[in-house]
NUVEX-799649 format. One record per atom (N, C-alpha, C): x, y, z; residue in one letter. Coordinates in steps of 0.2 Angstrom, whole numbers, padded with zeros to 4 digits, always signed. Each point is the difference from the previous one (the first is absolute). Layout:
REM NUVEX-799649
XYZA
...
This chain:
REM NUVEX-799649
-0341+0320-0118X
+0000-0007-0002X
-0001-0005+0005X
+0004+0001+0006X
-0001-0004+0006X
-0009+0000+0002X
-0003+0004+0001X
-0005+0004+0003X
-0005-0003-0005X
+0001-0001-0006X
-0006-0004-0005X
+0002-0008+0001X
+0005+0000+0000X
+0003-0008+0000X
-0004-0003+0005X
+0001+0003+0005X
-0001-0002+0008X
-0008+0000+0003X
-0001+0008-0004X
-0007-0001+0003X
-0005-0002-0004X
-0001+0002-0006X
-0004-0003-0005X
-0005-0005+0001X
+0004-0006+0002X
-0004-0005+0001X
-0002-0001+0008X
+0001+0004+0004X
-0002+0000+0006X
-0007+0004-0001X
+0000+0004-0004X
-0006+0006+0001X
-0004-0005-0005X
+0003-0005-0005X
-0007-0003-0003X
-0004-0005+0007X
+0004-0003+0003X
-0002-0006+0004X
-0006+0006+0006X
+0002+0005-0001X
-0003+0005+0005X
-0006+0001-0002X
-0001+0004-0008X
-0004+0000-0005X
-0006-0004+0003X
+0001-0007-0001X
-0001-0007-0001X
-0004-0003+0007X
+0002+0005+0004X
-0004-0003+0008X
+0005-0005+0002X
+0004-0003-0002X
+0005-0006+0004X
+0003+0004+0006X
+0000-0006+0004X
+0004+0003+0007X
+0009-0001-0002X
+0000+0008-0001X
+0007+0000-0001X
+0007-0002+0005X
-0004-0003+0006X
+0006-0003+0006X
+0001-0009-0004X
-0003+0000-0005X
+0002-0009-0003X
+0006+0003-0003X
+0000+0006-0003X
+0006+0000-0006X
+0009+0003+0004X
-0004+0001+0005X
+0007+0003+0003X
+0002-0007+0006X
-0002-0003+0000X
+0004-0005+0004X
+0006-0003+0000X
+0004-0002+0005X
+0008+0000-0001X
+0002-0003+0007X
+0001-0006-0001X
+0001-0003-0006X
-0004-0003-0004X
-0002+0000-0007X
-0008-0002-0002X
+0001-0009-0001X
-0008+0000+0006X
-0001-0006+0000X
-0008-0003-0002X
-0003+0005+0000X
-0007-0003-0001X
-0002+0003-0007X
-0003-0006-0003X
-0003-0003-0007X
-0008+0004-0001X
+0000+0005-0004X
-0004+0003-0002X
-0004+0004-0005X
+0004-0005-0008X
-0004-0002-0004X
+0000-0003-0003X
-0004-0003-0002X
-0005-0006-0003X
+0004+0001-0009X
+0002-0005-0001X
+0004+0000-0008X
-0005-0002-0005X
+0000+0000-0004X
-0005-0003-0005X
+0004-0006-0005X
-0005-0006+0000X
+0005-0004+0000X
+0001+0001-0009X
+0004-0007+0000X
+0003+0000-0008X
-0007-0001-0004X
+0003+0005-0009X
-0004+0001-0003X
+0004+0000-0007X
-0002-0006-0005X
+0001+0000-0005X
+0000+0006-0005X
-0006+0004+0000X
+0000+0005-0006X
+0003+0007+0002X
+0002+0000+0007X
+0005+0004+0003X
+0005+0000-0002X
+0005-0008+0004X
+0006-0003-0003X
+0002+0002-0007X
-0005-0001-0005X
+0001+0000-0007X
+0001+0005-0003X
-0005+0008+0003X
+0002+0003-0001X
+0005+0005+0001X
+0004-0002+0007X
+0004+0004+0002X
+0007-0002-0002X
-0001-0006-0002X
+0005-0003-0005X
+0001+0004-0006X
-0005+0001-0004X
-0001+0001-0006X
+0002+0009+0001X
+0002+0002+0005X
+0000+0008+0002X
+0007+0000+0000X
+0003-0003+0007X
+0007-0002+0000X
+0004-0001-0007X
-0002-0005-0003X
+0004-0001-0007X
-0002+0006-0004X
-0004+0003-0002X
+0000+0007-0002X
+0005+0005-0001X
+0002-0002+0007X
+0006+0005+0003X
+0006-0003-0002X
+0001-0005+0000X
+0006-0003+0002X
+0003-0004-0005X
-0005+0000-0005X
+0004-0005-0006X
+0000+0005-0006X
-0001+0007+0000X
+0007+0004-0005X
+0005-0001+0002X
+0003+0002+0007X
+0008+0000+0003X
+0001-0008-0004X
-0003-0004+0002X
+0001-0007-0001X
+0002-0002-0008X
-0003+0002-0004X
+0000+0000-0007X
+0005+0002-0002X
+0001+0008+0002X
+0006+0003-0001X
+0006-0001+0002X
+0001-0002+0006X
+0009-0004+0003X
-0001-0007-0006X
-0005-0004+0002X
+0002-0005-0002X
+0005-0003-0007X
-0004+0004-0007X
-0001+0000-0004X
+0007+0007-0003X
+0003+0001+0006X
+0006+0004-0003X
+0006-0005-0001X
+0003+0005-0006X
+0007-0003-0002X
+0005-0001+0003X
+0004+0000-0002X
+0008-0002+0006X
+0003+0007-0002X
+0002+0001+0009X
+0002+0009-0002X
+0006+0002-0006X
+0002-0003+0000X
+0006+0001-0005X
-0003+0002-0005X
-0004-0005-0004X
-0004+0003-0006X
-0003+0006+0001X
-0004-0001+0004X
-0004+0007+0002X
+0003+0005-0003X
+0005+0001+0006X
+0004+0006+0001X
+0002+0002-0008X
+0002-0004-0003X
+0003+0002-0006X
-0004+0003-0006X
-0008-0003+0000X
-0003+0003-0003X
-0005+0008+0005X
+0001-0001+0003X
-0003+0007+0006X
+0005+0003+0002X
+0003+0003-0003X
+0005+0006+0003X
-0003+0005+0003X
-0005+0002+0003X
-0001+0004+0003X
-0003-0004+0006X
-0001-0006+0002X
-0001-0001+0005X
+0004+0005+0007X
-0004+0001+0004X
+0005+0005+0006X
+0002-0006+0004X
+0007+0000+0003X
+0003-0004+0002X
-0004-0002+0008X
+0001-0008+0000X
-0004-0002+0006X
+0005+0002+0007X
-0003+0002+0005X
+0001-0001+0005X
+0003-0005+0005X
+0003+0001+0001X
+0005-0005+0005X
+0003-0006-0004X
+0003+0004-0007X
+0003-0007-0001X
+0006-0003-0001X
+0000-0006+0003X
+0007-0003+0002X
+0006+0004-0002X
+0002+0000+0007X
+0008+0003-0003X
+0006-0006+0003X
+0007+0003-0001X
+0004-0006+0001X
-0001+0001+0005X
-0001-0008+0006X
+0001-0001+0005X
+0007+0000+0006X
+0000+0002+0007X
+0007+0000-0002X
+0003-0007+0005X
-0006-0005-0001X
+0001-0007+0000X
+0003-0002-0004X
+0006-0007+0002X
+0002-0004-0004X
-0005-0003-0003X
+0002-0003-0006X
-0008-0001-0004X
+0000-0009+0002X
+0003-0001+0004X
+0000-0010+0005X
-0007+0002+0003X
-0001+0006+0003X
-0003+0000+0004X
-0007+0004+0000X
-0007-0004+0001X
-0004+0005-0002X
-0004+0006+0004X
+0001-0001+0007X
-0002+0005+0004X
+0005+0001+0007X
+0002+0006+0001X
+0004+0001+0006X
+0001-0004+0005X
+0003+0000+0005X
+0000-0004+0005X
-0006+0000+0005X
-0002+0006+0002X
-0006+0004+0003X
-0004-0005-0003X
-0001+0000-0008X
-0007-0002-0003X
-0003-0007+0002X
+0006-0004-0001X
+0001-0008+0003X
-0001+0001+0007X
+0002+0004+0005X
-0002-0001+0006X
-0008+0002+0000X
-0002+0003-0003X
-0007+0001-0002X
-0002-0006-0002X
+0001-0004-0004X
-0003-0007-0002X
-0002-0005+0007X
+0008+0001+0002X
-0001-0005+0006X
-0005+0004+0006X
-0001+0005+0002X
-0005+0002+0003X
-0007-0003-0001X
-0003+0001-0008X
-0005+0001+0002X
-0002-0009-0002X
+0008-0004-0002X
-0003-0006+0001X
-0002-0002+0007X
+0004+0001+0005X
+0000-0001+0005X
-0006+0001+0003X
-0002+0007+0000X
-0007+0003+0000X
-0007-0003-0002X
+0000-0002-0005X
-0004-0003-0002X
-0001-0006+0001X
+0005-0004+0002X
+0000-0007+0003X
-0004+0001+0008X
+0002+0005+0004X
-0002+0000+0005X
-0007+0001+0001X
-0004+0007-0005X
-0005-0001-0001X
-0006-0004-0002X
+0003-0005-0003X
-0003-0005-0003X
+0000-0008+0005X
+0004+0003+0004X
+0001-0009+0005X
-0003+0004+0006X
+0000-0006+0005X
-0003-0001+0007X
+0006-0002+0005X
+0006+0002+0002X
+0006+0000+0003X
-0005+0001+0008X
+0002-0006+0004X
-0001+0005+0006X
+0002+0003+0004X
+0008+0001-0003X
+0005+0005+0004X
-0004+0008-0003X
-0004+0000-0004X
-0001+0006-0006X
-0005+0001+0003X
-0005-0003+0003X
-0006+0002+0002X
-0002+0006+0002X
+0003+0002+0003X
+0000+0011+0003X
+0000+0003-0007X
+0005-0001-0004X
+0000+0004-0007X
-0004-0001-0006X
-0002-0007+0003X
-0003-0001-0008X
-0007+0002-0003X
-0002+0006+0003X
-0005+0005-0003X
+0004+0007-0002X
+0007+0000+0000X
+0003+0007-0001X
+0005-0003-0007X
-0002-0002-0003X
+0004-0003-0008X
-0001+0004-0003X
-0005+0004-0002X
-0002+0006-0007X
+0007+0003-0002X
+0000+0003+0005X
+0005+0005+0002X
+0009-0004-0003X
+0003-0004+0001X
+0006-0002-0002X
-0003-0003-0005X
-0003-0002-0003X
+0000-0002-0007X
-0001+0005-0005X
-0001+0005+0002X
+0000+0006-0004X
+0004+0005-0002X
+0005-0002+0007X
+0005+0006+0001X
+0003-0005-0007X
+0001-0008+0004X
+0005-0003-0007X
-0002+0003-0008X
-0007+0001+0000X
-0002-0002-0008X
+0005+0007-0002X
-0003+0007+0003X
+0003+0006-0001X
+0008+0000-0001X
+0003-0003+0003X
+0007+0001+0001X
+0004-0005-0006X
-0004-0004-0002X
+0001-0006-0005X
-0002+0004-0006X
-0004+0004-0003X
-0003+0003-0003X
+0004+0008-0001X
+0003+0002+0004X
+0004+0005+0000X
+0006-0002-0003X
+0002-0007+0003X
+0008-0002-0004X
-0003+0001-0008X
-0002-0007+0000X
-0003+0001-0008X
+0002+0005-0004X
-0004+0006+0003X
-0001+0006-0005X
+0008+0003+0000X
+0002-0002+0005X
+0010+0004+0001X
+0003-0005-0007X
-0002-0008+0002X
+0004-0003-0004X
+0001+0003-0008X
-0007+0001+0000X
-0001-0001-0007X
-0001+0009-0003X
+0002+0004+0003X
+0001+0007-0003X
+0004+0005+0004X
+0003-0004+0006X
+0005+0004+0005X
-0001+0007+0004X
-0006-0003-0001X
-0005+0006+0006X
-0005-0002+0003X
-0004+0003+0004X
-0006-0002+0004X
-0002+0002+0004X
-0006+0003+0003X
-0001+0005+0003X
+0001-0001+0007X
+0003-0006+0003X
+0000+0000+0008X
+0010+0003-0002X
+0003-0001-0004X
+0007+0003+0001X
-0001+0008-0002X
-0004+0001-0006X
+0001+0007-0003X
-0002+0006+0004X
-0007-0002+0004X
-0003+0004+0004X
-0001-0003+0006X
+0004-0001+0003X
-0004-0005+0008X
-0004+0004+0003X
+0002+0009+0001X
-0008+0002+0006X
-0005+0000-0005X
+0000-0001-0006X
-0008-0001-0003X
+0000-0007+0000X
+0004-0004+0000X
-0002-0007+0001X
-0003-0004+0005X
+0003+0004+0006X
-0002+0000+0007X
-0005+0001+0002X
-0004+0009-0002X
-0006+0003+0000X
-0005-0004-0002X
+0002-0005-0006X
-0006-0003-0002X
-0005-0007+0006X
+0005+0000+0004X
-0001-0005+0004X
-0006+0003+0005X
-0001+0006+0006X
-0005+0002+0003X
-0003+0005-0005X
+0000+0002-0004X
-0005+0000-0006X
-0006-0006-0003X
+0003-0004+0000X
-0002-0008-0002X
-0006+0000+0005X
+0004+0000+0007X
-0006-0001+0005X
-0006+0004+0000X
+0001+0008-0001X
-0004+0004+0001X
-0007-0004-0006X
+0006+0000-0006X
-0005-0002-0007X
-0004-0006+0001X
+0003-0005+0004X
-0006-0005-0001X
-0005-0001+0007X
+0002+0004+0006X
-0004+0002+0002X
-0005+0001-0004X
-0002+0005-0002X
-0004+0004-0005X
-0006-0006-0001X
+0004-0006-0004X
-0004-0005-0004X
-0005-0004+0006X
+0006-0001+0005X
-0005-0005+0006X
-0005+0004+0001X
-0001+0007+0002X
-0005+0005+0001X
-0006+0001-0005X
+0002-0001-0007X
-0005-0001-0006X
-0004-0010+0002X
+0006-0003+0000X
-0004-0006+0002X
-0005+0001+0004X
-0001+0003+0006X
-0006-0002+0005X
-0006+0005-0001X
+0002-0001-0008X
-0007+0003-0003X
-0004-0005-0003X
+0004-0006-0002X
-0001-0002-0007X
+0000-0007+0004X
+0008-0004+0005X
+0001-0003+0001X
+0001-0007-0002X
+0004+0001-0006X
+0002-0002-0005X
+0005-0009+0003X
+0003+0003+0004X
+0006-0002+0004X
+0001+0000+0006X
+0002-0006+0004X
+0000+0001+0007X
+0006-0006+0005X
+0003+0001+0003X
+0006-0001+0002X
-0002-0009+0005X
+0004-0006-0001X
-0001-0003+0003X
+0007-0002+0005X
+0001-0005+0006X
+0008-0003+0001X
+0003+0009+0003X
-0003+0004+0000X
+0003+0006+0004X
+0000-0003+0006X
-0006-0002+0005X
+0001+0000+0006X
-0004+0007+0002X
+0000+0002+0008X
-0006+0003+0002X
+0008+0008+0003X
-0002+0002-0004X
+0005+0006+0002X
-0006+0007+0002X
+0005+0002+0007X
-0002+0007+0000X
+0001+0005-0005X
-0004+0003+0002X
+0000+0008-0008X
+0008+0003+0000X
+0002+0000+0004X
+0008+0002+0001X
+0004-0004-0004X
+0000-0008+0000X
+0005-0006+0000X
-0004-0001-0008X
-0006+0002-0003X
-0004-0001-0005X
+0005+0005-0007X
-0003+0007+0004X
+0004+0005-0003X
+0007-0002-0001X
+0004-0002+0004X
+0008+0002-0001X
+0000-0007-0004X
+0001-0004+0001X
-0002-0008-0005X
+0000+0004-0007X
-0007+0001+0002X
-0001-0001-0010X
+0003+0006-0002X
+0002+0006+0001X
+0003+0004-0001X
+0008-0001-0003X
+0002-0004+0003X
+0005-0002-0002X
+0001-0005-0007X
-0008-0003+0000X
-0001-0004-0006X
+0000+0004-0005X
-0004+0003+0001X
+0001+0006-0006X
+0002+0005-0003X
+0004+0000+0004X
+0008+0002-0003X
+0003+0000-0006X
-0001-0008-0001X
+0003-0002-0006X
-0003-0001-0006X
-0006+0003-0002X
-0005-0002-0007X
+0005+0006-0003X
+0000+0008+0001X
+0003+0005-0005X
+0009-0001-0002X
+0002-0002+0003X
+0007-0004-0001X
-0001-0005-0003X
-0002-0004-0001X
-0001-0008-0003X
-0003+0002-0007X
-0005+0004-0001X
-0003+0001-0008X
+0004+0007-0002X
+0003+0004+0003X
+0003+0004-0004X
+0008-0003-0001X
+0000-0005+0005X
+0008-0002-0003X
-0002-0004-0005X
-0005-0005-0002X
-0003-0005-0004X
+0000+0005-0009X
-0005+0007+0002X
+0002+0003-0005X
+0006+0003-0004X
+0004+0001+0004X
+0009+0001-0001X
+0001-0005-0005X
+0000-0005+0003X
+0003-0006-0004X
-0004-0001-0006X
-0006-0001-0001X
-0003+0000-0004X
+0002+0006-0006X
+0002+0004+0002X
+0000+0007-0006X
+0008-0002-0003X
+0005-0006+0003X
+0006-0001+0000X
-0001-0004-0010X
-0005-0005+0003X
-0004-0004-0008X
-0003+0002-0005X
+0005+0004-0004X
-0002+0004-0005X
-0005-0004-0005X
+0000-0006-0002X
-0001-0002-0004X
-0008-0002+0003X
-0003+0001+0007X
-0007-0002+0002X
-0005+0006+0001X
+0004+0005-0006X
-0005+0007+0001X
+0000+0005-0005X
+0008-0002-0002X
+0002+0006-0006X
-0005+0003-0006X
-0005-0007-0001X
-0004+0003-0005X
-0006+0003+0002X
+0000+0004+0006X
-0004+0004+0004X
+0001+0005-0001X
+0008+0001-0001X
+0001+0008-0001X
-0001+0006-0005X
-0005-0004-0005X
-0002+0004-0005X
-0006-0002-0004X
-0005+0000+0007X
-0006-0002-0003X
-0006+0005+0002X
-0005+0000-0001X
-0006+0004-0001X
+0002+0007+0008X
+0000+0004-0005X
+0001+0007+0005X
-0006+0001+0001X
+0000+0003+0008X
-0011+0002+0000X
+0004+0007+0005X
-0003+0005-0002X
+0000+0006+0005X
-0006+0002+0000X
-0001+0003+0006X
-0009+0002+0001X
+0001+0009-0001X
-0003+0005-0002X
-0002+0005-0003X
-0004+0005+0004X
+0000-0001+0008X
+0000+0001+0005X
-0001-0001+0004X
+0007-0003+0004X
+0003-0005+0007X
-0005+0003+0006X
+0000+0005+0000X
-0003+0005+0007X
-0008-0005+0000X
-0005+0005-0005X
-0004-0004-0002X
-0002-0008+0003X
+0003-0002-0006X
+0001-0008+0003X
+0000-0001+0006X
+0006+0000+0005X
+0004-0001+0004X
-0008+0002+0007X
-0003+0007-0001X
-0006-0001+0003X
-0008-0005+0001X
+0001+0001-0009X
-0004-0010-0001X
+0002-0005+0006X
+0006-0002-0003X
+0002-0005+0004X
+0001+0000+0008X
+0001+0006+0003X
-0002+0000+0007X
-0006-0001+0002X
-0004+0003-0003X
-0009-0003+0001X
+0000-0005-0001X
+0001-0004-0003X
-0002-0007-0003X
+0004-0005+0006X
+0005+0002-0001X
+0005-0005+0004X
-0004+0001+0009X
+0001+0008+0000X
-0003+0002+0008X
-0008-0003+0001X
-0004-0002-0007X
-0004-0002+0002X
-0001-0008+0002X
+0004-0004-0004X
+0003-0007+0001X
+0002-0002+0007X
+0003+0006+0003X
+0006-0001+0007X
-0008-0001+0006X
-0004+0005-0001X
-0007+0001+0004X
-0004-0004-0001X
+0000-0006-0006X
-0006-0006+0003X
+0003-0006-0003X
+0006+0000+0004X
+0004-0007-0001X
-0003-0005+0010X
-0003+0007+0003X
-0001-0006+0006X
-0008+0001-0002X
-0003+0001-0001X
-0007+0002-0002X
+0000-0006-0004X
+0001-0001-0006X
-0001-0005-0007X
+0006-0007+0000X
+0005+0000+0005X
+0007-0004+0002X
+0000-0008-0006X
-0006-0001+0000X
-0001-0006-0006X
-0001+0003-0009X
+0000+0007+0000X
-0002-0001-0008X
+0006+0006+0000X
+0003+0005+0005X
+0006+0004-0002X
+0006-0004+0004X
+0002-0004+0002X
+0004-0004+0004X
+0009+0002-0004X
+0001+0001-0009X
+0006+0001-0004X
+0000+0007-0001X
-0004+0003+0005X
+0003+0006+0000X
+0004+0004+0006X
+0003-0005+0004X
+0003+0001+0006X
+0009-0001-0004X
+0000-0003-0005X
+0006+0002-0003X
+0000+0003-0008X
-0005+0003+0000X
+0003+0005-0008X
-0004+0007+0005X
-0004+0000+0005X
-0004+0007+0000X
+0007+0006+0003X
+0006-0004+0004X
+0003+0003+0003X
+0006+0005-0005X
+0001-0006-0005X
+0003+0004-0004X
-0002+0004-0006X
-0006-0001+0001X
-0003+0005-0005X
-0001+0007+0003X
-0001+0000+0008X
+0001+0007+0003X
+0004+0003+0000X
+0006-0004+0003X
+0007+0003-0001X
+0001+0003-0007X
-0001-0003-0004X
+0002+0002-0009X
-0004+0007-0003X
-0006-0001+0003X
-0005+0007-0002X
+0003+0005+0004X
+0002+0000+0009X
+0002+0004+0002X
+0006+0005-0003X
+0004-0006-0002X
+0007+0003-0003X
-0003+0003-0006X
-0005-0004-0005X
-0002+0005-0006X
-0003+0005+0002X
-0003+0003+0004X
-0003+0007+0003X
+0004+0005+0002X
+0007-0002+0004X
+0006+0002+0001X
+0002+0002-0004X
+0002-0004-0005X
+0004+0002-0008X
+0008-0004+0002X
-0002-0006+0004X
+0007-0004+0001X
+0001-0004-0003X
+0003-0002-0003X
+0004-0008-0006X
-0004-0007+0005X
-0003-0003-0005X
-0002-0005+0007X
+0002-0006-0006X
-0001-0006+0003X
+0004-0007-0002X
-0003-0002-0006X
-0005+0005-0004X
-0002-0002-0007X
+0003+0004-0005X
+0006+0005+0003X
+0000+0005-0004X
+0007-0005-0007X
+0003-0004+0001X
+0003-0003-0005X
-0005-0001-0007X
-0006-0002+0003X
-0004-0004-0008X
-0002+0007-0003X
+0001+0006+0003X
-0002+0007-0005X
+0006+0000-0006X
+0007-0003+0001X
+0005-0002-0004X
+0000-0006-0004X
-0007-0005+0002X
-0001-0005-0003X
+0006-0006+0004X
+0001+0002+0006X
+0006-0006+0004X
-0004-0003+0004X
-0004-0008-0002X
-0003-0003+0006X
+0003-0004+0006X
+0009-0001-0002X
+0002-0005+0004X
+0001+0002+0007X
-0003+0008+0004X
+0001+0000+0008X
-0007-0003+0000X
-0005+0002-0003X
-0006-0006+0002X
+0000-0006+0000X
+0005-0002-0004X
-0002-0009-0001X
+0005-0002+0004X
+0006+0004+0002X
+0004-0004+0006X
-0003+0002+0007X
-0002+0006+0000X
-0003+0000+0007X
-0006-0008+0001X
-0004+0001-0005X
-0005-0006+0003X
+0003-0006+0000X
+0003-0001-0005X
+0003-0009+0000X
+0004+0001+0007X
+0005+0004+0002X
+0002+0000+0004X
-0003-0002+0007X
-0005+0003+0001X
-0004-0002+0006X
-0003-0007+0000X
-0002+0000-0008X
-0002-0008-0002X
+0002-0006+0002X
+0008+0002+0000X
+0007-0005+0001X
-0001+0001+0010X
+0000+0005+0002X
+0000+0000+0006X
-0006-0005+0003X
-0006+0002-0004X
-0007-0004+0004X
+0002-0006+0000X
+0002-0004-0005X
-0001-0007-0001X
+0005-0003+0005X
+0005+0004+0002X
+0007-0001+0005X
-0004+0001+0007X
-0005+0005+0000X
-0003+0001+0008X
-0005-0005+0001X
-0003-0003-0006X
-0008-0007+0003X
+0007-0003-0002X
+0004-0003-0002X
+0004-0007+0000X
+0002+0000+0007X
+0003+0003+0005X
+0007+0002+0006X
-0008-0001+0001X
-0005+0003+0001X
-0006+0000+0007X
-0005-0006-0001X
+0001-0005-0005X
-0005-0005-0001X
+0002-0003+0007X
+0004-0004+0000X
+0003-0004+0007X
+0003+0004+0005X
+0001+0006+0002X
+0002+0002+0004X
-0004-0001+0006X
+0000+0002+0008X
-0005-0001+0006X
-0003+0007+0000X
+0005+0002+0001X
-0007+0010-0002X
+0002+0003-0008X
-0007-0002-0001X
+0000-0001-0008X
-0009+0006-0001X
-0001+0003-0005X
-0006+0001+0001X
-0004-0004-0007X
-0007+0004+0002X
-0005-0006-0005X
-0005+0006-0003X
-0004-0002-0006X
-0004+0003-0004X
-0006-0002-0001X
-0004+0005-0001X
-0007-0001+0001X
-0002+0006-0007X
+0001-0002-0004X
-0002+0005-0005X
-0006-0002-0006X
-0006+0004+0001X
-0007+0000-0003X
+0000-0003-0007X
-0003-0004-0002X
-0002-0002-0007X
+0007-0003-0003X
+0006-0001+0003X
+0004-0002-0005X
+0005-0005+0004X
-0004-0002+0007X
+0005-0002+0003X
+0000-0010-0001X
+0005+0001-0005X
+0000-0008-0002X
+0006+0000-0005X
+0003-0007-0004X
+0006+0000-0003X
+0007+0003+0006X
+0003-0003+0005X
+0005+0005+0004X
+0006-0004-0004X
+0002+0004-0001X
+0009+0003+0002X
+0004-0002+0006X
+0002-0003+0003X
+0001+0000+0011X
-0009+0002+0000X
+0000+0008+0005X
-0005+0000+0001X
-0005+0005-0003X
+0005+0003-0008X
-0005+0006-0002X
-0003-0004-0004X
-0007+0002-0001X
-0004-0002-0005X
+0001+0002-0008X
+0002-0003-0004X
+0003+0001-0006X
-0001+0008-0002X
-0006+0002-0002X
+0000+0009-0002X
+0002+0004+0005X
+0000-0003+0007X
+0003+0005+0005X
+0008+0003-0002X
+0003-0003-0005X
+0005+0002+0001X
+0002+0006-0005X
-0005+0001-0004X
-0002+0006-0002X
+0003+0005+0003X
-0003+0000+0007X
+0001+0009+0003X
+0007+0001+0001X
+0004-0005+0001X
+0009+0001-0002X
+0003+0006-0004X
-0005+0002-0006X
+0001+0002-0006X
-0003+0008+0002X
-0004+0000+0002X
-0001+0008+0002X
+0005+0004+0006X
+0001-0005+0006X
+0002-0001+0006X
+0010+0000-0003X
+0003+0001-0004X
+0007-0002-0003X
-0001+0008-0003X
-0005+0003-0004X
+0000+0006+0000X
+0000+0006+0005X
-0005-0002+0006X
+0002+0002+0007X
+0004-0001+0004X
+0004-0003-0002X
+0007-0001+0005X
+0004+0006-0005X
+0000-0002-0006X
+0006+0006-0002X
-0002+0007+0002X
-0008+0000+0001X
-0002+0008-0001X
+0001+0001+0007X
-0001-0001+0006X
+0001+0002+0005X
+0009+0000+0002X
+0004-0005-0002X
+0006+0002-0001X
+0004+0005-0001X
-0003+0001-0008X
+0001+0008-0002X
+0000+0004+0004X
-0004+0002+0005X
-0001+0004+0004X
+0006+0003+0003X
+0005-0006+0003X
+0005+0002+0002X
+0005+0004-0005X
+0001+0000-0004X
+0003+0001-0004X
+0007-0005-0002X
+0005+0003+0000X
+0005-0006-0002X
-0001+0000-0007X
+0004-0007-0001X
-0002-0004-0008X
-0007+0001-0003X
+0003+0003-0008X
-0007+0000-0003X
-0002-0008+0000X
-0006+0001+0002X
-0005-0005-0001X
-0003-0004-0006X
+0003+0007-0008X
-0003-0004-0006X
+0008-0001-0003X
């Protein structure tokens, strides 16, 4: 998996005749490719692709009854996961004392990142990092308050794992970017590859904790997915098969994303998981679609909104921050958000899938 991940798109730039010492650069600092600029019948249509997708799940949550009814006329719903149990908070109070200390963190956090203190000057490219630990730890109370459990109490060494996992993981992404070059870092300052490395490593740390605790809490709100639980079943009639297709396809996407960077550029976040998912169907391993073979879509609609919720918290915290990064994304970069370009936030949604599936890995808590 590594070895396709990794090299795939190194042998396409190879393929390709490009000098492949521009891709391995590190710290990467030189600009070398050319975007194309914004395009209306692009925009439109990849709008019109997007809501394809996304506005079943939308139809369906929205347009559902109040669980109470539900339930009473569906007696065979299977019972939802993670749902609220009695807390063993007084009911005055709505998150532990931790979680409050949490709030006050990441207020604090965030107010630093966002001002110009000149006692803060030395720190104030190093804020990612403590606004996140806050988000996480304010978002673990949550999930405690409201079901009396949580995965940083229930399982800490897999809550802890997740964190230099995280790093390895979005490593990963910055590597697929300097293909594409989607994204690129401003307000860092001029770090050695050493002081580069350990910095952002430490930044990212915190994306696989942040969206898998986001997902927790999300699965806690029965009432924003239940009518997922018993919707159109698809099983495929040979996984192995399949599972082969989609290795070609995806392994072909991974090989000329620096070759073609303006017209494969959204496939730096679904090609990844589509390999991982075929590899496990080749294997004959449960992989993070196997719920909807029971017709259960709510691990897919809370993994992606999960991430969803994280993106809009990661461009808010970075619009004003002093190292903050920026976008440069082919035909669509217009309408921002902070600094994503409206559809850009799309890839949240494949990328929310990827975060549980690489999770999974660990083992621990099921993931659906």
């Amino acid at each position: 998996m590594l070895a396709l991940l990794v090299g795939l798109p190194l042998a396409g730039v190879g393929l390709a005749g490009k000098p492949l010492e521009l891709y391995l650069e590190f710290p990467p600092r030189t600009r070398y490719v050319d975007h194309e600029p914004f395009s209306w019948p692009v925009f439109i249509s990849l709008a019109i692709f997007i809501m394809g997708f996304v506005s079943p799940f939308m139809i369906r949550v929205c347009f559902s009854r109040p669980l109470s009814h539900a339930v009473s006329h569906q007696p065979d719903l299977p019972p939802i996961p993670f749902t609220p149990h009695p807390s063993p908070l007084t009911p005055h109070v709505f998150l532990p004392w931790w979680g409050w200390a949490g709030v006050g963190w990441t207020a604090v956090a965030w107010v630093l990142a966002w001002t110009r203190f000149p006692w803060f000057e030395l720190l104030q490219p190093y804020t990612f990092t403590p606004v996140w630990v806050g988000y996480i730890l304010v978002v673990q109370a949550w999930t405690f308050a409201r079901t009396g459990r949580c995965l940083m109490l229930d399982e800490p060494r897999h809550f802890l794992m997740l964190f230099p996992l995280s790093s390895v993981f979005w490593w990963f992404f910055e590597y697929l970017n300097r293909f594409v070059q989607n994204w690129s870092y401003a307000g860092v300052g001029e770090f050695t590859p050493i002081e580069y490395l350990f910095h952002a490593t430490i930044s990212f740390s915190t994306v696989l904790p942040a969206v898998l605790g986001t997902k927790e809490l999300l699965a806690s709100f029965a009432r924003l997915d239940f009518r997922l639980t018993r919707w159109h079943a698809w099983e495929m009639t040979n996984p192995k098969l399949a599972g082969w297709g989609l290795l070609l396809i995806s392994g072909c996407g991974l090989a000329g994303i620096g070759i073609w960077p303006n017209y494969l550029f959204p496939l730096v976040w679904i090609a990844p998981l589509l390999v991982i998912t075929a590899i496990q169907m080749i294997a004959g391993d449960e992989t993070i679609f196997a719920p909807i073979t029971r017709g259960d879509w709510r691990p897919i609609w809370q993994a992606a909104l999960a991430a969803l919720l994280c993106g809009f918290f990661w461009e808010l915290w970075n619009s004003k921050s002093l190292a903050h990064w920026e976008y440069a994304v082919p035909f669509v970069q217009r309408f921002h958000l902070f600094e994503m370009p409206l559809l850009g936030y799309a890839g949240y949604l494949p990328f929310g899938l990827e975060c549980v599936a690489v999770a999974g890995l660990l083992g621990g808590r099921k993931v659906h």
